[in-house]
N, C-alpha and C positions, 0 to 999 in steps of 0.2 A: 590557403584558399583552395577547394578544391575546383577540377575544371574538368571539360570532357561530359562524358558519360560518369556516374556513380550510384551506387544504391539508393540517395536518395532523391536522384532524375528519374530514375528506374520508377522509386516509390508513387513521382508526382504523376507518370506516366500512367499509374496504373490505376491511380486515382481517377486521371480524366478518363479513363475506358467503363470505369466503375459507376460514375456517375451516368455515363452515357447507358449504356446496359440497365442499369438499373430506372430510368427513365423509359426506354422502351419495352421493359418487362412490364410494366406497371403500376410498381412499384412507387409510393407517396414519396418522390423525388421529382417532384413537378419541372425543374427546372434543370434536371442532369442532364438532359438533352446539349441544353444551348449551354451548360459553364462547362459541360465535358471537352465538347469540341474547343470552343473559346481556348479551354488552356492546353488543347490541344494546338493550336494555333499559336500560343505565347513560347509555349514551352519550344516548336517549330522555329520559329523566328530566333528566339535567341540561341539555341544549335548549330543552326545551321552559320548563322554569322559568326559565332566564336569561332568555328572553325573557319572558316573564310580569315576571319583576322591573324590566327595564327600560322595560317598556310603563309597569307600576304608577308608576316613580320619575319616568319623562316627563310620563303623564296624569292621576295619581291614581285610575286604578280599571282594571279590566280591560275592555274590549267583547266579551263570549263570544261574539254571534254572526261578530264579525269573527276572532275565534280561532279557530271552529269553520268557519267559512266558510275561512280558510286551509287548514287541515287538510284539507278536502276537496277542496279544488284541485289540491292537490299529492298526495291518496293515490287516490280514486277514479276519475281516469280510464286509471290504468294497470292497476287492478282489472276496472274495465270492461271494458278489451278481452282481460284474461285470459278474467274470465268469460263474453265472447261469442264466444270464439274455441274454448273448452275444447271444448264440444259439439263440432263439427265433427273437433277430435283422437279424439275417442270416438267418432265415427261413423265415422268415415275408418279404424280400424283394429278396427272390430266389438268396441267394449270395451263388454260389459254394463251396465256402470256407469250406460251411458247413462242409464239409466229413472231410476232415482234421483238422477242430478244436480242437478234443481229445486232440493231442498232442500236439495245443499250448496251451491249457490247462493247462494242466499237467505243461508242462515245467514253465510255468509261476507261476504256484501254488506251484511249487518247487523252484521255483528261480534259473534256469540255462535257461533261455531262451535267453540271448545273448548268452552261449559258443552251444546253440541247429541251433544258427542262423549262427554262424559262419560257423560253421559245416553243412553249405548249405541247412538248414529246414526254410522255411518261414513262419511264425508263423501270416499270414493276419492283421487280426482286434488288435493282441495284440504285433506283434512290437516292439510300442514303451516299454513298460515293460522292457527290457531288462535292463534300467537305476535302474527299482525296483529289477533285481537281482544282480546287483552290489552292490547295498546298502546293500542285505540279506547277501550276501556272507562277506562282510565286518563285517556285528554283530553278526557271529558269528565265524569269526577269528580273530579279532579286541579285543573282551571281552577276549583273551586265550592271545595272545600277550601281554595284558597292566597288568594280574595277573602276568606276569613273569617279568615285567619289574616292576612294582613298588616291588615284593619283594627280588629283586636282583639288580635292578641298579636304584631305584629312584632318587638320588641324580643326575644322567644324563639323566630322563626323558627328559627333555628340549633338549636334546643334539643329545639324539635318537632319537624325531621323528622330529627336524628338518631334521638330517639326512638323515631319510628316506624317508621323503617328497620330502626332495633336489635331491637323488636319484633315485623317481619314475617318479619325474615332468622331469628331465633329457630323462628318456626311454620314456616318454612320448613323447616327442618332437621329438628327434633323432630315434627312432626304426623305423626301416621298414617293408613291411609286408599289407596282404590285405586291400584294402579298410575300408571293415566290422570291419575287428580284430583292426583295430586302432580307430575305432570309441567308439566300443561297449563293446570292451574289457576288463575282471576284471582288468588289469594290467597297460590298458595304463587311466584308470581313476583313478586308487589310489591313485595318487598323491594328486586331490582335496582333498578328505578324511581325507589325511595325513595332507595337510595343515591346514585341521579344525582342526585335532586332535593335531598337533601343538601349534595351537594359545591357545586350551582348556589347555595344557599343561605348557604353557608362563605365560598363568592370572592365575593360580592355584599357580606357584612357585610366582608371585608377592605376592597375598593375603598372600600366607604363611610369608611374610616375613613384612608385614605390609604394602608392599606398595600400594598407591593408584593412576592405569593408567590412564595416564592425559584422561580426556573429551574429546572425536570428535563427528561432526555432523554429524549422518548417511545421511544427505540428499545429501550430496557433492559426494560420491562412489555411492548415489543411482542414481545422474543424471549421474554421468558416465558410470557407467555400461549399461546406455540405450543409451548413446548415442555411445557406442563402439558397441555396440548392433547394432546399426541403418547404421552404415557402408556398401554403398553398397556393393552388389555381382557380380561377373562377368561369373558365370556357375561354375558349380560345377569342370569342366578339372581344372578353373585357382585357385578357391576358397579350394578345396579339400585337398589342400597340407598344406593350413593356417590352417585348424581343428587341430593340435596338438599345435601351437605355439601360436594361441590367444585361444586356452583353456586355454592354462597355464598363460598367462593375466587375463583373464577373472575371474581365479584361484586366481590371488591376489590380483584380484579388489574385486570379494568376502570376503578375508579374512578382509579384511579394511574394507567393508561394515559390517559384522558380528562382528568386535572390537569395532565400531563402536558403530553400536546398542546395545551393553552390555555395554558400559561407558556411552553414551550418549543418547540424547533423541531429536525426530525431531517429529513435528506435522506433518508433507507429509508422514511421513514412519509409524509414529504410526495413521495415520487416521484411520474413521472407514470402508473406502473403501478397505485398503490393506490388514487390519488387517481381514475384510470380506472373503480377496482373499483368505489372509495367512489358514485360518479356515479350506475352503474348497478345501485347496490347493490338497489336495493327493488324491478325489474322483475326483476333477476336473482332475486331471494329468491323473487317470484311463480313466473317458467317453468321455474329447474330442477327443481325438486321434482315439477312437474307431471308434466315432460317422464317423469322419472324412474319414476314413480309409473305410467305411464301403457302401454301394450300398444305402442310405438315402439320398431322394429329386436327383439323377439322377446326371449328370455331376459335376466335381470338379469344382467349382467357388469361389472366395472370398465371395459372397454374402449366398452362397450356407450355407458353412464355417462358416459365421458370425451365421446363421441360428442355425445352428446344435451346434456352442458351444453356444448357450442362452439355447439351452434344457441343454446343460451338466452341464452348473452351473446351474439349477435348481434342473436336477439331486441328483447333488454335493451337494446342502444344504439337499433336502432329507434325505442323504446319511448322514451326519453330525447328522443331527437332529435326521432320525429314528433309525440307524445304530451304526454306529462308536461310539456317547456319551454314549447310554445307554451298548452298550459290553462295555465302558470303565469303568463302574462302577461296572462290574465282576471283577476290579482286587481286591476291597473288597471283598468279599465271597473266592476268590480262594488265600488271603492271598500274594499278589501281592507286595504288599509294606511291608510286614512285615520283621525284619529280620529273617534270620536263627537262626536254636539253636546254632551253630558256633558263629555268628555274636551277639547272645546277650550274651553267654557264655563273649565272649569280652570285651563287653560293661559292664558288670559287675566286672571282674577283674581291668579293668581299674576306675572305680568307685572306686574300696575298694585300690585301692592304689592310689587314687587323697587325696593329703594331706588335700587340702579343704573340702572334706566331709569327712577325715576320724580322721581331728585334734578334 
């Protein structure tokens, strides 16, 4: 079984940016918007936990701040250079927006800019982000949650966050309440999360017990997912009420898409196309939307659209190449993957009492 990062996470990666792009281009993908993010959110949750589980099973406890120190390694300085480049896009094309920036700035650089949007501040060019404070606010209440649960109730990991999945994805669908706050909300998206963090939970008690989860072809959830995707729309009055109940579809099309792709292996999903996509997924998700969002080449047009995300994924590999790889190589120097004195304290005791090294 494979675990980690691989060509065809990479693949499912690139698919959810794909979807999403291709939804804000204009593109008859009615629904790439909400399934992109969604297993953007799935694929999130079960990463992040797997590795949490295997840190826990290596060192016996988690290091938050080395958790938290990765995370920003790899998400903040590709934000950085959004947000210190935007100004300049809005100056350079006389976009009013200007004045008000600071604070989608801020809020964005902080990671509360959906609850800043809810709360009737319109954040222009940076919008869409709000999906990247979801996910923030998740890693660093998510990491505090799963220390309490694995040293007090492990043996019902599986139990609890089916649970709580079962009961976010529920508020999800059923709750009522603004437009915005059901869209963009930390609460009524948890569920994906939970879902991931489910599934990370499920294959972790299999492995533990030797078992091995039968093979699936990621390529069957991946053509579904596009074409649940491609469903038309009828205006936002009739389609607006379906955003809760085919998220949460769209939610376990993902999960089966991301099970998938860690038992099994599909040449369409591990191409080097997706896998391309997958790479520059999280710079591309910052500059099309901006791009788009933003007073570049004059009215909104599909062609317009097409135009503006070809800069972004060039952007995007820029952004890859100059940016994002080499901060990722500060997590050597800043001791990023090391364990803690805690954590090898551990690892040592457990050493001098393994009968195998110590007969």
């Amino acid at each position: 079984m494979q675990h980690s990062r691989n060509r065809d996470l990479d693949g499912v990666r690139g698919l959810a940016i794909l979807l999403v792009v291709a939804a804000h281009s204009g593109l008859p993908v009615r629904w790439g918007g909400l399934s992109g993010v969604t297993l953007f959110f799935v694929l999130s949750g079960y990463l992040i936990t797997s590795l949490l589980v295997r840190e826990w099973d290596r060192w016996g406890s988690i290091s938050l701040w080395r958790f938290w120190g990765r995370r920003a390694v790899r998400l903040l300085p590709a934000l950085l250079l959004l947000l210190a480049l935007t100004p300049l896009l809005l100056w350079a094309t006389g976009d009013g927006r200007l004045s008000s920036y600071p604070v989608a700035a801020l809020s964005s650089l902080f990671y509360v800019g959906n609850w800043v949007r809810i709360n009737g501040t319109d954040l222009g060019v940076l919008n869409h982000l709000w999906s990247l404070s979801v996910e923030e606010q998740f890693y660093v209440v998510w990491p505090l949650v799963f220390i309490a649960v694995m040293t007090w109730l492990r043996p019902r990991a599986v139990t609890i966050a089916l649970s709580l999945a079962a009961l976010a994805t529920f508020y999800s669908v059923w709750t009522r309440g603004s437009a915005i706050r059901l869209d963009i909300s930390t609460e009524t998206n948890a569920f994906a999360l939970l879902l991931g963090v489910s599934l990370a939970f499920g294959l972790a008690a299999m492995r533990a017990r030797g078992w091995e989860p039968p093979a699936a072809n990621p390529v069957v959830p991946f053509v579904v997912l596009i074409a649940v995707s491609a469903f038309p729309g009828y205006g936002l009055d009739i389609d607006h009420p379906l955003f809760r109940p085919l998220g949460a579809v769209h939610a376990l099309i993902g999960v089966w898409l991301v099970y998938a792709a860690v038992s099994g292996h599909s040449r369409v999903v591990a191409s080097r196309v997706m896998v391309f996509f997958g790479t520059i997924s999280y710079a591309l998700y910052l500059w099309h939307q901006t791009f788009i969002n933003s007073q570049l080449l004059g009215e909104h047009t599909m062609p317009r659209n097409l135009v503006l995300i070809a800069a972004a994924i060039l952007i995007s590999w820029l952004s890859w190449v100059l940016v994002e790889r080499p901060a990722m190589r500060l997590r050597g120097p800043l001791h990023l993957d090391q364990p803690s004195a805690r954590q090898q304290a551990f690892a040592a005791a457990r050493h001098e009492s393994d009968p195998a090294t110590t007969g």
